[in-house]
C-alpha positions in Angstrom: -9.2 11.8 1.6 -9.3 8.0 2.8 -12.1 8.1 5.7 -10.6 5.1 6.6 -7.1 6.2 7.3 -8.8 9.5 8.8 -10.7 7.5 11.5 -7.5 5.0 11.8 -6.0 8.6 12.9 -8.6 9.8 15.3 -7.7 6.6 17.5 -3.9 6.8 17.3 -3.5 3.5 15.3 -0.9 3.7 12.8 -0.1 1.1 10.7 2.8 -1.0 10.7 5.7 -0.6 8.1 6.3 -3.6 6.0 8.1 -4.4 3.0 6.1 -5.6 -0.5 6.4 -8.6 -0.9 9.3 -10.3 -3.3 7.2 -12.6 -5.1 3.4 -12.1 -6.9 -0.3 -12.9 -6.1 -1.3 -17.0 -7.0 -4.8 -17.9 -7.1 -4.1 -21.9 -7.6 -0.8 -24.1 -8.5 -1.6 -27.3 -9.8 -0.6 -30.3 -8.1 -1.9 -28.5 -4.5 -5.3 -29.8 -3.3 -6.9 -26.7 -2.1 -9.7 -28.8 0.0 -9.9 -31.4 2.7 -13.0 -33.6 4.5 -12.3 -31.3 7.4 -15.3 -28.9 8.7 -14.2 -24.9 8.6 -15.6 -24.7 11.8 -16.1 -27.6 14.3 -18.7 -25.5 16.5 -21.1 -23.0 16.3 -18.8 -20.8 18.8 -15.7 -21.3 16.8 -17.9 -20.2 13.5 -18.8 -17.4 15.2 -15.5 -16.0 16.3 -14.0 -17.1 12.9 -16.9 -15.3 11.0 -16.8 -12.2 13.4 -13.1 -11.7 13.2 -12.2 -12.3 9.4 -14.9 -9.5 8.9 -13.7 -7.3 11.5 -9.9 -7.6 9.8 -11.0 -7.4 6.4 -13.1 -4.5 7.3 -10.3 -2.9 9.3 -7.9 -3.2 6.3 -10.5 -3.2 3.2 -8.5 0.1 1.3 -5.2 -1.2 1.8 -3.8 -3.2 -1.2 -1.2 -4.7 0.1 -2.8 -6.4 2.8 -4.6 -9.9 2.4 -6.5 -12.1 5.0 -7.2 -15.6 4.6 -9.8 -17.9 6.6 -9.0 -21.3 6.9 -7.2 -21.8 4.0 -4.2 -24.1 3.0 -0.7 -22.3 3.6 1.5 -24.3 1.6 5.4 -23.4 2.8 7.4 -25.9 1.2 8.0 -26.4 -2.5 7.3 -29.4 -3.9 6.3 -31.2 -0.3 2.0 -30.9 -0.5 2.2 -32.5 3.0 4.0 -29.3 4.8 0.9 -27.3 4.9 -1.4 -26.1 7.3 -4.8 -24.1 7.8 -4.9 -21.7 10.5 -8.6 -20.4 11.5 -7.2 -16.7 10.2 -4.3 -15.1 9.1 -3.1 -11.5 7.8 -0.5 -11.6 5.2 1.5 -7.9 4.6 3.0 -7.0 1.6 0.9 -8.9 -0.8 -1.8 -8.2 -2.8 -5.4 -8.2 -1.6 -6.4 -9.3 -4.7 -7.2 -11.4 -6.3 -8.3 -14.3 -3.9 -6.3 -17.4 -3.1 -7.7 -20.7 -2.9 -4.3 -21.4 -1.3 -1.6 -19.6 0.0 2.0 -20.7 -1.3 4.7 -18.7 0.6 7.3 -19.2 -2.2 5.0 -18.0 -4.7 4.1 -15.0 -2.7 7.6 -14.4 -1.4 6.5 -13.8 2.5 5.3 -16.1 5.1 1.9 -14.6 7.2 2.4 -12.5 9.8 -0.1 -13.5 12.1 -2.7 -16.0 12.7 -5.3 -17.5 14.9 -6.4 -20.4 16.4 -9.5 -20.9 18.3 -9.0 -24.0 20.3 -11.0 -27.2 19.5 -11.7 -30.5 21.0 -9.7 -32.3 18.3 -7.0 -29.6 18.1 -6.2 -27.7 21.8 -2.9 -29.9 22.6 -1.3 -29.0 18.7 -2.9 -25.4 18.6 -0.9 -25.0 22.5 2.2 -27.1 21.6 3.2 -27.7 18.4 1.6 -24.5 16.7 3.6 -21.9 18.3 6.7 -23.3 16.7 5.3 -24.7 13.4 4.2 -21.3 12.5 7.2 -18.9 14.2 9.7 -21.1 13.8 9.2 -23.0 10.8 6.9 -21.1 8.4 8.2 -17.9 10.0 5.3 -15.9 10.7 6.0 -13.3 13.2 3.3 -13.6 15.5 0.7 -16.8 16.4 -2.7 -16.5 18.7 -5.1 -18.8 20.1 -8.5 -18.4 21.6 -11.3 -20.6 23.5 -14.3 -18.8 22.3 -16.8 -21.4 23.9 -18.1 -19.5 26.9 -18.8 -22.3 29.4 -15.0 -23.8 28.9 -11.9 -22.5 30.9 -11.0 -19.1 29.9 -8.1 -18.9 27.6 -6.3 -16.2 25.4 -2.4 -16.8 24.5 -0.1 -15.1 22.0 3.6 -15.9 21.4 6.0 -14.3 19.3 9.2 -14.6 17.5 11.3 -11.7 18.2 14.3 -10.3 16.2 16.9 -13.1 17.6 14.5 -15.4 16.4 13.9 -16.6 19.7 10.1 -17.7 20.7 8.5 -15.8 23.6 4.7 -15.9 25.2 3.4 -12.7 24.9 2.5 -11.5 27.8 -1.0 -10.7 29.3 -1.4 -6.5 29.9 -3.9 -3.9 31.1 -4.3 -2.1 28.3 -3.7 1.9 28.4 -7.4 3.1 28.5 -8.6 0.7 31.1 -5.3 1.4 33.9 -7.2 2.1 37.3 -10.3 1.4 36.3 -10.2 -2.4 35.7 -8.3 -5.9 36.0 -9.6 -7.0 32.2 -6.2 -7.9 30.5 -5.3 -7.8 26.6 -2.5 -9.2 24.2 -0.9 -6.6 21.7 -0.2 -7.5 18.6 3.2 -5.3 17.6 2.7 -7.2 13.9 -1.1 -5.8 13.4 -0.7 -2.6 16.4 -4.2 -4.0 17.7 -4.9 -5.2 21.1 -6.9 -8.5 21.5 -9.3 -9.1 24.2 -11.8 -11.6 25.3 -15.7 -10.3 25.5 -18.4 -12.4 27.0 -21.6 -12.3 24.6 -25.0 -13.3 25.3 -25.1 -16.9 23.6 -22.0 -17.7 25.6 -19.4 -17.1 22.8 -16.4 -15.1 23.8 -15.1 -13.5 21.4 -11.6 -12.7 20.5 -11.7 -8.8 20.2 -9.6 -6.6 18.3 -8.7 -2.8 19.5 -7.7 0.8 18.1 -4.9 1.1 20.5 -6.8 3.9 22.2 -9.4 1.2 23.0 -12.2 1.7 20.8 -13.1 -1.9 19.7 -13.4 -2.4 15.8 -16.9 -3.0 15.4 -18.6 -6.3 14.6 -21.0 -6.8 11.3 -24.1 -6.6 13.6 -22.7 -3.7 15.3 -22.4 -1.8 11.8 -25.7 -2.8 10.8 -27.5 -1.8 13.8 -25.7 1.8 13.5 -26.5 1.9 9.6 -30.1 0.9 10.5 -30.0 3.8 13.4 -28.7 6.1 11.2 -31.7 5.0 8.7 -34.2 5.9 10.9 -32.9 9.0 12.0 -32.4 10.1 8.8 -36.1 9.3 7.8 -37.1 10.7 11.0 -35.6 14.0 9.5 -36.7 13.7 6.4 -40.5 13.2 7.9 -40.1 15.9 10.0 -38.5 18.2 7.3 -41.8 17.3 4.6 -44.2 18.5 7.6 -42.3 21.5 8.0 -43.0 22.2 4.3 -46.2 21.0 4.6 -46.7 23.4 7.7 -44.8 26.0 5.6 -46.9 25.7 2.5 -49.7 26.2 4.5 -49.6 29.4 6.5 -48.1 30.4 3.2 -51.3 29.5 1.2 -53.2 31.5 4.5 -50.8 34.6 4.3 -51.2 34.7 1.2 -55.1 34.1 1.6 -55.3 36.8 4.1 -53.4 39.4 2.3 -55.6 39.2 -0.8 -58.5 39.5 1.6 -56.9 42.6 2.6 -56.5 44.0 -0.9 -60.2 43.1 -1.6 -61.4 45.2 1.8 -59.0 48.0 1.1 -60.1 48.1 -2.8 -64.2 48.1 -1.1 -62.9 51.2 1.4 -61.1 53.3 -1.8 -64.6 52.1 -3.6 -66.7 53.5 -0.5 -64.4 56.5 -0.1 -64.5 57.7 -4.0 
């Protein structure tokens, strides 16, 4: 049994059907600078929701094989043209290989565009993330679905997902109340049909907000510190058990010992009496 497909169960996610991939997994093709002079991440708030999120997705989809996500690497999706490439902050690829890694992603190689990524908006960056982005990566590249983020608590809130539907049209997805939270709160979410997650903002305590993915029951995937602190609970408890199983040997052991103790006193009074008695 796959525990992960058990729990993926428990919270009514299913996962999306998608074809393999026509073409094959490339690591490198020559002639494709895989670098730039370009910082990964521009803040500590954007390496924080890049960071958080690529582990929460590569978690999420660590035993499937055909799923591969990439952080801020080149997508190359034009033969021959090393200028039509781009680097979104994340994106999930279906129907290709999770291994090996890439240091660049070449959609003719691979045979399939992503099918979604993420932006989290920048200084340097909001006005082509908002503008340019959404059809650049639907329209052009032909990824299926494109999100963008502001995870810098003190700025102006902002979460936005567009989508290119079936017509190949280019819609804004639209801000809902999720299922689990109807009558009991205002908090809106984006659903990602591509990855069947929902995505919503969460305020943390160093002022990131983080983009936050969903079962779509609403249990949040968990967060590398999140799975640590449970591992480390679940450390203690189980030494807690352990301590308190040795001093029930211990205790054990010892009115053993005295049982046993006290029945050979026994024997040795009642061998005295039949001595006494004879």
């Amino acid at each position: 049994m796959n525990p992960s497909v058990d729990f993926r169960r428990e919270h009514g996610y299913v996962l999306p059907v998608y074809p393999k991939a026509s073409g094959k997994a490339t690591t490198y093709i020559e002639g494709y600078p895989a670098e730039d002079d370009e910082p990964m991440a521009e803040t500590q708030f954007h390496a924080r929701q890049i960071v958080t999120l690529s582990y929460q997705l590569g978690a999420f989809f660590g035993f499937e094989e055909k799923v591969y996500i990439g952080t801020d690497n080149f997508i190359y999706y034009a033969k021959g043209d090393i200028s039509k490439k781009v680097a979104p902050d994340i994106f999930v690829v279906l129907g290709v290989d999770a291994i090996p890694a890439r240091r660049s992603f070449y959609t003719w190689a691979e045979g399939v565009a992503p099918a979604v990524a993420f932006e989290f908006l920048s200084d340097s960056t909001e006005r082509k993330d908002r503008v340019t982005k959404p059809q650049l990566y639907l329209q052009t590249i032909g990824m299926q679905e494109y999100f963008i983020h502001q995870p810098q608590g003190d700025r102006r809130p902002e979460s936005r997902g567009w989508r290119r539907t079936a017509a190949g049209e280019i819609i804004e997805i639209p801000p809902e109340l999720p299922p689990w939270m109807q009558g009991t709160s205002e908090q809106m979410a984006l659903f990602s049909k591509a990855l069947n997650l929902w995505f919503m903002p969460e305020d943390q305590p160093d002022k990131v907000k983080l983009l936050r993915p969903y079962y779509p029951d609403g249990t949040p995937l968990p967060t590398y510190e999140e799975v640590k602190q449970e591992r480390n609970q679940a450390r203690q408890e189980r030494d807690q058990f352990e301590q308190e199983r040795d001093q029930f040997e211990e205790e054990r052991n010892y009115f053993r010992t005295r049982t046993e103790n006290l029945e050979a006193e026994v024997e040795k009074l009642r061998a005295l009496l039949d001595e006494r008695s004879s």
